[in-house]
TORTOR-137783 format. One record per residue (C-alpha): y, x, z. Coordinates in steps of 0.001 Angstrom, whole numbers, plus 500000, padded with zeros to 6 digits. Layout:
YXZ ...
//
This chain:
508049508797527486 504610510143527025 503729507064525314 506155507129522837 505316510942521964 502150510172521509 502971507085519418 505171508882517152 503058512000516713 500242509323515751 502742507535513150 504158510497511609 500600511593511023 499471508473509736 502461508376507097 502073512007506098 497949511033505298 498773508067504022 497372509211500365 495135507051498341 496247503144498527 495969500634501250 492314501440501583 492610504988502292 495752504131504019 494142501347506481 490822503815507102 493350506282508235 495309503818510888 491586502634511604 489673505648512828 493492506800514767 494416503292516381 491005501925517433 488422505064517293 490449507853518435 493273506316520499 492000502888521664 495282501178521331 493656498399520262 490254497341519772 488602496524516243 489153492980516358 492595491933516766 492866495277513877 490714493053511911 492789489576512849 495822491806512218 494603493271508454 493733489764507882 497062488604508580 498855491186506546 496931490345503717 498130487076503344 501350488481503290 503327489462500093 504277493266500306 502106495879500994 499827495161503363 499098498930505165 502704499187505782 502996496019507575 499559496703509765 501021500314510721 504443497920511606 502244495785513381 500637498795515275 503683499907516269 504349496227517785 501164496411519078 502281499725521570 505966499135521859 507410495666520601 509981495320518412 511244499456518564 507757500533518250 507425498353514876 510848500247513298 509215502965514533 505686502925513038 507228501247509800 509911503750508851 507505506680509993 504764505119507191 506883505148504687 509687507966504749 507627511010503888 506565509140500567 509939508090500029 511214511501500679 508925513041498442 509748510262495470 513186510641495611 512925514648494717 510625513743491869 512735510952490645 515828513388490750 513448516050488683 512594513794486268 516479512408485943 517159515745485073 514654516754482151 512580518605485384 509223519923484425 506875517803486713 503836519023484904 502573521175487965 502726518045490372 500674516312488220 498054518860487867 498375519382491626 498618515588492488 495374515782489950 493295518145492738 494385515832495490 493432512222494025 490004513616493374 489943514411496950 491244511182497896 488190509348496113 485937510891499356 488910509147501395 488281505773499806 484104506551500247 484579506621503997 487050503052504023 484423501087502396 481473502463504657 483403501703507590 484335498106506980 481338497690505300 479445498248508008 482162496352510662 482762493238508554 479014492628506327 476795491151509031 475952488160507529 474385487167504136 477530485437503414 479665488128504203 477633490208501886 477908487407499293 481569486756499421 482030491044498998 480371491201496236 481886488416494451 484850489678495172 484422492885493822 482881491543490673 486229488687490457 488455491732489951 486431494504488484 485140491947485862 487235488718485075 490443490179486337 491016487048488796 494180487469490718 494257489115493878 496007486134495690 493300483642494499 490702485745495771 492019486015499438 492432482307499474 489282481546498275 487846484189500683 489346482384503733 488195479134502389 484558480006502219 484673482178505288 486333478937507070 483543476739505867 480588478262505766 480431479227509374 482758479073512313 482759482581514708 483513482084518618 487222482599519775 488039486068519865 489726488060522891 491201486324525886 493105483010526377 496510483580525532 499787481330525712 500583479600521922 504009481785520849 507390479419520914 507878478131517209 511969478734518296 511671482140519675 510016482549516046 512446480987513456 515150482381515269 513654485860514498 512909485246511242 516252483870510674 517967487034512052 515508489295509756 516512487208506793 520634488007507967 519506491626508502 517566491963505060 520713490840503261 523534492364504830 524361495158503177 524089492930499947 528032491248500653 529701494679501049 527989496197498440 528913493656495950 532516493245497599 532724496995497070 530886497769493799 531687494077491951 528925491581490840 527886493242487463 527431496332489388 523804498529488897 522939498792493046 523906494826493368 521562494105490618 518990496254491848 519447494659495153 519059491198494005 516112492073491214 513941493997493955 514582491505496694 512810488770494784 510415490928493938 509652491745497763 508661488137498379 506624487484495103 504160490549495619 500945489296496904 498011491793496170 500748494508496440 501808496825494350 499642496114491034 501200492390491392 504473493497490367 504248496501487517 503874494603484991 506638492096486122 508665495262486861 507809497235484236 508322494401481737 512308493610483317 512872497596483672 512394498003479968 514259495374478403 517650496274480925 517969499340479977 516988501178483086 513647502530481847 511956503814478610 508985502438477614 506791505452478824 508573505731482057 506721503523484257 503476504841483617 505459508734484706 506362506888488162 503500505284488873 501640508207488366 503847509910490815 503593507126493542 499763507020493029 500121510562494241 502369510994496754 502036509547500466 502830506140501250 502359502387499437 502109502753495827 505218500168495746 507345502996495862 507006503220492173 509900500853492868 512268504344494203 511399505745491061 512992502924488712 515849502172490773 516804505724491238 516568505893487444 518539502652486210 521207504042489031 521414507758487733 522103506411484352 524651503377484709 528254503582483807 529710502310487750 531586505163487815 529430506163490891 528488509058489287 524651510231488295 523698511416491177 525479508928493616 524535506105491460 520821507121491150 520416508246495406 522086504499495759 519626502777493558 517310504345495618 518562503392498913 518986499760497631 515231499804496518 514078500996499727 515828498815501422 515143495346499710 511246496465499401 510236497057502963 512954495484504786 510920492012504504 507761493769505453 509381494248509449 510704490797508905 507268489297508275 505984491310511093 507898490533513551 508243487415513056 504419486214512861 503366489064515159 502964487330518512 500894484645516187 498060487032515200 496811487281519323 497063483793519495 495192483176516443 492587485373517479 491894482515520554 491375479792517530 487678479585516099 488671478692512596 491265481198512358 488636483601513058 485972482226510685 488574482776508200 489585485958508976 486166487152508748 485298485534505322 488926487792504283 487547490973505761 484439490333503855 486758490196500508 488097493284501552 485266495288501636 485165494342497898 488284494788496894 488131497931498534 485097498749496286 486948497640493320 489674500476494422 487072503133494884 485517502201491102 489337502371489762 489477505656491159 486533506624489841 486959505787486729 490524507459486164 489816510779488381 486506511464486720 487456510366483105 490877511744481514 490752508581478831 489995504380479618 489641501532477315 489754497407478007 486478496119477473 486518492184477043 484056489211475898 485016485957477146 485636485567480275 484885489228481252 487433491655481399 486831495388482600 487799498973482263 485279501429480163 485482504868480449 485250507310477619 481924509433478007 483385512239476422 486127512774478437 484354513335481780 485829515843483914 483074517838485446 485735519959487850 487520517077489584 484275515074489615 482798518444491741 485590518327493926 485272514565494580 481800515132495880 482617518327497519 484863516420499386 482720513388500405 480045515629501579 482499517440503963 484437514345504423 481101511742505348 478954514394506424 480970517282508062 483407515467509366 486160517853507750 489902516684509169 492135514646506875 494849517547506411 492397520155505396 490385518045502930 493283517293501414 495146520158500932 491996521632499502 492488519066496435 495899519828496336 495182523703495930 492191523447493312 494730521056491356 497579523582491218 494508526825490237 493572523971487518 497340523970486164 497997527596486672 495191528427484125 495643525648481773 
//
């Protein structure tokens, strides 16, 4: 029983730091799992991240599901999961409602402005740390620094750049087997629980349309978010545009809408997917089922949540007992490591992306040929949250400052910044 107290203590704080994007996010599981807990040690983390990134969905959430696997099988993975992602979720669907209603959200902006120039210092820390755990070759170096340069200036796909990581990691040198010998998992014992995640995922689907009809806004959210769950590599970003794009042209968003929730989910704790909450809730607050606003738009809601993150434990559990194994294979792990590598990059690229929107209150696309990058405008530099960014890396990097305090410290100097204008 201790275990599990101390297991779900460690979730619930993971979730309710879980500010920033899967960076941020992954740093935070990092330093708890491995550096302050020792659940596990940095490698199979590594083989584990690794794994999840291959995976469509976002990737944090499934290595906090995969933690939670890690300490206490298949209830430990509900556990971790639902832990990670509820306070977000929680705090999305009472800004989705606000906004339903003509609510003034102006003051979380401003506040949710303090905090993401606090979370910047967050991001700092991720790509020193697995910078200096996963760039120990020349290569690894190499392949980081491509990778960063693939999408901060030709806009290359996510996906592709994973693959090709893996590739080059795979061939250009092969690591020992990792960790002890370990027995190869049953390929049975793993269809049949993928096969009864897949009956899980889409059960509430039949009485929901048996109930509601086939035209019906929560059956059509159900069907248009579940094939987005399985098309999402790269997270998140892979699937505004597509989202954005279908939300539109049904009816369920206006045009400047997406940019409002996305601004909210960049904000709030949890994976930026939730965006997702925000546009179902929306499409179901304002259909004609006869549900009623507020039923209809808490439904959408539900539905979204659901049919996002319901694959994620499905993935997880299924290919879970695979990642140990894996870790006893030499080319697995030469892969794994030329992936890591990427991340460190793409990490970087996350940390320039915040940069450049924290710091700078207007962008601009920059292209010539092949190249393909954000600019920031000069003039609008914003000298306050770029102080409190570096505030906060020094007492972050340097001081050592806790997670809770740092950030509530953003938080604070964003609501003072909204109070007085």
């Amino acid at each position: 029983m201790n275990g599990w107290r101390e297991s779900l203590a460690a979730f619930g704080r993971i979730g309710l730091e879980s500010f920033g994007g899967p960076a941020a996010q992954i740093a935070v599981m990092h330093r708890v799992a491995v550096e302050e807990r020792k659940w596990v040690d940095d490698a199979s983390f590594q083989a584990a991240l690794g794994f999840c990134t291959l995976l469509p969905g976002p990737e944090a959430m499934q290595v906090a599901t995969w933690l939670g696997w890690a300490r206490h099988g298949t209830l430990g993975a509900l556990a971790a999961g639902l832990l990670f992602v509820l306070p977000g979720a929680v705090v999305m669907l009472a800004l989705s409602a606000a906004w339903a209603v003509g609510g003034d959200v102006s003051w979380v902006t401003a506040a949710f402005a303090g905090l993401q120039a606090a979370v910047l210092a967050v991001v700092v820390e991720a790509l020193v740390r697995l910078g200096r755990r996963a760039l120990k070759r020349g290569v690894d170096r190499g392949i980081a620094v491509a990778a960063f340069l693939a999408l901060a200036a030709f806009g290359i796909p996510f996906p592709v750049i994973v693959l090709t990581a893996a590739v080059v990691g795979w061939v250009v040198g092969s690591p020992a087997k990792g960790g002890r010998e370990v027995p190869r998992p049953a390929v049975g014992g793993t269809l049949w629980t993928f096969g009864a995640g897949l009956i899980v995922w889409w059960l509430p689907y039949i009485p929901l349309r048996l109930a509601l009809g086939a035209e019906a806004r929560a059956v059509e959210l159900f069907e248009f978010m579940s094939g987005a769950a399985v098309v999402t590599f790269g997270g998140a970003y892979a699937v505004l545009a597509h989202t954005a794009t279908e939300s539109v042209a049904r009816g369920w968003l206006l045009p400047n809408e997406m940019a409002v929730g996305l601004g909210l989910a960049e904000t709030t704790p949890g994976p930026l997917i939730l965006v997702l909450e925000f546009v179902a809730f929306q499409a179901g607050f304002r259909s004609d089922s006869g549900l009623g606003p507020w039923a209809g738009g808490t439904l959408g809601a539900a539905v979204a949540l659901w049919a996002t993150f319901a694959p994620c434990f499905v993935w997880i559990l299924a290919g879970a007992p695979w990642i140990s194994y894996a870790r006893t294979v030499a080319a697995w792990n030469a892969a794994i490591a030329g992936i890591s590598a990427a991340v460190v990059g793409v990490v970087a690229h996350l940390g320039l992306w915040f940069l450049t929107h924290v710091w700078f209150s207007r962008t601009s696309a920059w292209t010539w040929g092949p190249l393909n990058a954000v600019v920031p405008d000069v003039s609008s530099w914003d000298l306050p949250a770029t102080s409190v960014s570096v505030i906060a890396c020094v007492a972050l990097l340097r001081w050592h400052v806790p997670m809770i305090p740092l950030l509530a410290g953003g938080l604070v100097v964003g609501l003072l910044r909204g109070a007085i204008g």
